[in-house]
C-alpha positions in Angstrom: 91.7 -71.8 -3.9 92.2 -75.2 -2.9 90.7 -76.4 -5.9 92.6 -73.9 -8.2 95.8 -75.4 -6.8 94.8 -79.2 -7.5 93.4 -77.9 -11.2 97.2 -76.4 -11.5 99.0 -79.1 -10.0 97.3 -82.0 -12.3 97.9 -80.0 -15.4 102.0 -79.6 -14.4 101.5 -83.6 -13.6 100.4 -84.3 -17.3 102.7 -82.1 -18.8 105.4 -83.7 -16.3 103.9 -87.3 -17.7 104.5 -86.4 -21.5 107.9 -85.2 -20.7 108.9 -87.7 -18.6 110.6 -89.5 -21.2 112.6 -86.9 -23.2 114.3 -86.3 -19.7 117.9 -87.9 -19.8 119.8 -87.2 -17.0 118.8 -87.2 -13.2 119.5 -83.7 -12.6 117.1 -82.5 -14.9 114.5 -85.6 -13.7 114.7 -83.6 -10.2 113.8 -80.3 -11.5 111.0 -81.5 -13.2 109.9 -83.1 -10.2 110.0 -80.2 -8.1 108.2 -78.4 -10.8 105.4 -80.4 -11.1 104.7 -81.0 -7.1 105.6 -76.6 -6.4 102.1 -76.1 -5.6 102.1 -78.4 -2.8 105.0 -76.3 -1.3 107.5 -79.3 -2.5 111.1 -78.0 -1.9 113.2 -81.0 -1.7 113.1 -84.4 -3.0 115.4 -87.6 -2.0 114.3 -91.4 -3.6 116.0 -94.1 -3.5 116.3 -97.7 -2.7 116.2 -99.0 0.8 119.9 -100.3 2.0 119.6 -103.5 4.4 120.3 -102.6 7.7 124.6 -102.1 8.7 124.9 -101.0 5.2 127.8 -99.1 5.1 127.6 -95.2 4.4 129.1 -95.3 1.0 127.0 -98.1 -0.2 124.1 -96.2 0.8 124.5 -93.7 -1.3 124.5 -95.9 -4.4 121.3 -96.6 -3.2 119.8 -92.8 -4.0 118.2 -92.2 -7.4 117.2 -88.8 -7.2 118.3 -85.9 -4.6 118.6 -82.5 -3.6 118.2 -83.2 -0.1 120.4 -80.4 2.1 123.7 -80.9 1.6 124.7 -80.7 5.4 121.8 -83.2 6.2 122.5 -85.7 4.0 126.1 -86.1 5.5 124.9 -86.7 9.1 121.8 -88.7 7.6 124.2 -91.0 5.9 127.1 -90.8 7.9 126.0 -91.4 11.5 123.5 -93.9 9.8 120.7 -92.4 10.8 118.2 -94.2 7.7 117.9 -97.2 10.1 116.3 -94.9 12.6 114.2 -93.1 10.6 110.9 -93.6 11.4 109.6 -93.0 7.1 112.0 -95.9 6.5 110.2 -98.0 8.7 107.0 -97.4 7.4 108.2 -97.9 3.9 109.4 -100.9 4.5 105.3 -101.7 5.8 104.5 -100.5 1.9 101.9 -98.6 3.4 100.3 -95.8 1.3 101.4 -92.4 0.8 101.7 -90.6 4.2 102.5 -87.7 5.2 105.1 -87.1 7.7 102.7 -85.4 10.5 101.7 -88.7 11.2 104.2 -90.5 12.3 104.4 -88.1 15.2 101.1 -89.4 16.4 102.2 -93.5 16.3 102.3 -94.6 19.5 105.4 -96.9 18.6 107.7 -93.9 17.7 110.8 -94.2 19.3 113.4 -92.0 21.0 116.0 -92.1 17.8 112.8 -91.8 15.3 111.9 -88.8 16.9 115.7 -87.5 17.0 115.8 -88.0 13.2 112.8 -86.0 12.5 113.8 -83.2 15.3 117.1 -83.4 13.4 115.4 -82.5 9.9 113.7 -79.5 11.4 117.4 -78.1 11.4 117.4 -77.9 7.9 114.5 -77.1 6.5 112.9 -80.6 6.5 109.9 -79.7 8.5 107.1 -81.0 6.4 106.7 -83.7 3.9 105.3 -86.7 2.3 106.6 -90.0 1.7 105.8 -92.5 -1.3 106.7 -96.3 -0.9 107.1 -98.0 -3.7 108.7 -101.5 -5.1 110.7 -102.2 -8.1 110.1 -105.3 -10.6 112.7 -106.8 -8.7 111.1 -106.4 -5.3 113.4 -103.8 -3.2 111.9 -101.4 -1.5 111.9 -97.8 -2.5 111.1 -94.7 -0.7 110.5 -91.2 -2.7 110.0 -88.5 0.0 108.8 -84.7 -1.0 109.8 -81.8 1.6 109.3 -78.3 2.1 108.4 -76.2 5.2 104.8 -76.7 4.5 103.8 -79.5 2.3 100.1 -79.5 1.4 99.4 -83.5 2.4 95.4 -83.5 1.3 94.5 -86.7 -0.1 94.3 -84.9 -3.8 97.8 -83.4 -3.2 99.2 -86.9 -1.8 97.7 -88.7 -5.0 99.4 -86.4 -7.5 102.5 -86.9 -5.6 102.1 -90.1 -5.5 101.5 -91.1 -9.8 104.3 -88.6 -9.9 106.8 -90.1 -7.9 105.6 -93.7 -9.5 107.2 -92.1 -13.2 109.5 -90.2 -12.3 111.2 -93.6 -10.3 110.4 -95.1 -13.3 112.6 -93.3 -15.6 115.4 -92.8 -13.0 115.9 -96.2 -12.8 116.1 -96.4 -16.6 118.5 -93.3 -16.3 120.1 -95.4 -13.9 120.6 -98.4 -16.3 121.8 -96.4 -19.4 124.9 -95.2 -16.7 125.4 -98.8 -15.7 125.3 -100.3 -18.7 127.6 -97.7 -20.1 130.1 -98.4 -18.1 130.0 -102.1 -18.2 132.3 -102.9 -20.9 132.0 -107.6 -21.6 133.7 -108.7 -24.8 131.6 -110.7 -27.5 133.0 -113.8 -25.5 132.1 -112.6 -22.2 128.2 -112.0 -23.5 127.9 -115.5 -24.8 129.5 -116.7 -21.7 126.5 -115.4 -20.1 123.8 -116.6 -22.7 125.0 -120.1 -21.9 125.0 -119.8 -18.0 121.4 -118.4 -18.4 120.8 -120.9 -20.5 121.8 -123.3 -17.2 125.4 -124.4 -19.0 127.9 -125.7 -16.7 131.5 -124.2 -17.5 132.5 -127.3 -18.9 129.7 -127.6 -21.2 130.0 -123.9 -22.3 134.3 -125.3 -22.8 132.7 -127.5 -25.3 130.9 -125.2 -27.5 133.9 -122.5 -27.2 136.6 -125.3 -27.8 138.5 -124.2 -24.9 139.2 -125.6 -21.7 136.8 -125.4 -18.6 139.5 -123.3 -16.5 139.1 -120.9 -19.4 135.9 -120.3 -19.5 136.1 -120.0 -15.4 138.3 -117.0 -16.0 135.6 -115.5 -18.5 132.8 -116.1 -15.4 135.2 -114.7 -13.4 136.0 -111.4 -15.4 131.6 -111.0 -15.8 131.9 -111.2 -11.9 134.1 -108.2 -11.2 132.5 -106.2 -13.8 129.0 -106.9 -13.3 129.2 -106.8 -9.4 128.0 -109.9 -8.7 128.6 -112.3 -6.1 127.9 -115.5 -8.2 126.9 -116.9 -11.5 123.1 -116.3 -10.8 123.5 -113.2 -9.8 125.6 -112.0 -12.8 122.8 -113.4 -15.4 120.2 -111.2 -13.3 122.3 -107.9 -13.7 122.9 -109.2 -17.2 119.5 -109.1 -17.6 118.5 -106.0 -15.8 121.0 -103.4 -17.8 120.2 -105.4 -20.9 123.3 -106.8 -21.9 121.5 -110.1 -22.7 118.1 -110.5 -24.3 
């Protein structure tokens, strides 16, 4: 049986692989998750990036790729903050392989609010699961957790989940880009703006090759600012580059 079940769960993982890409919007990503991982008893998915610690709640959530965590649970969960005292998080952030949730309980380091998260999760429906890290190009940390009331956490079952949750991250942070990038609106004068900080242009210099004055161009750097995000000139180059805006 156990074997039947792998044999089935591969073949949904290929198909999920060669379909990966026609997917275009998150929603539909989740569902094709949850397809291809069902035979492990995979009911609920959340990934996401990892917020730095005192992050508020609302800033958290910009963090999460792909969900259909309880509704109720993710409004305590993000609310009363409890992702800085969960113990997955934390062992994440150790990009330690795939584990499965069962084990924590056994750490000897698990602490009093760890184990009031996971008790918590029990409440709705969270009672089993599995937890992927994984690390974008750019280095954060990203955790991509599958949970059900009995998740099948075999090494064969964890390894499916695991090159599962490695595409499906994949394309949800492309699907994530697209939005971005969608919504970020530069003129042709705010682009080149950017081509000449990233090609390591001072404002003055990039004055000179506009034939406008330096406080000029400071209000074009300014304006890339505010509608990339960015907290300085560096920063706005590597969103630049992330959503594609510049090549």
């Amino acid at each position: 049986m156990a074997k039947k079940q792998l044999s089935v769960g591969l073949d949904r993982t290929l198909s999920f692989l060669s379909d990966v890409r026609q997917i275009n919007n998150h929603a539909d990503l989740t569902a094709a998750v949850k397809r291809a991982t069902a035979m492990f008893g995979v009911e609920k998915i959340l990934a996401g990036f990892i917020p730095k610690p005192g992050t508020l709640p609302s800033e958290q959530l910009r963090h999460v790729l792909l969900s259909d965590w309880p509704e109720d649970w993710a409004t305590i969960y993000f609310q009363r903050g409890l992702l800085f005292q969960d113990p997955t998080i934390r062992r994440v952030l150790r990009m330690q392989p795939t584990f499965a949730w069962s084990e924590l309980r056994s750490q000897p380091d698990l602490g009093k609010s760890e184990s009031f998260v996971m008790d918590s999760a029990r409440d709705f429906s969270l009672q089993s699961g599995c937890t992927v890290p994984l690390l974008s190009l750019d280095g954060r940390h990203v955790g991509f957790s599958f949970a059900g009331s009995h998740i099948d956490d075999s090494p064969e079952a964890k390894g499916v989940m695991t090159l599962i949750a490695s595409f499906a991250f994949g394309r949800a942070v492309e699907l994530r880009n697209n939005e971005l990038r969608a919504m970020v609106r530069l003129t042709a004068r705010e682009r080149d703006t950017l081509s000449w900080i990233a090609a390591g242009k001072t404002d003055w210099e990039i004055g000179v090759i506009f034939g406008i004055s330096e406080k000029a161009v400071a209000k074009h750097v300014y304006n890339i600012r505010m509608k990339l995000g960015a907290v300085n000139r560096a920063h706005a180059v590597a969103e630049a580059f992330r959503l594609r805006l510049i090549s």
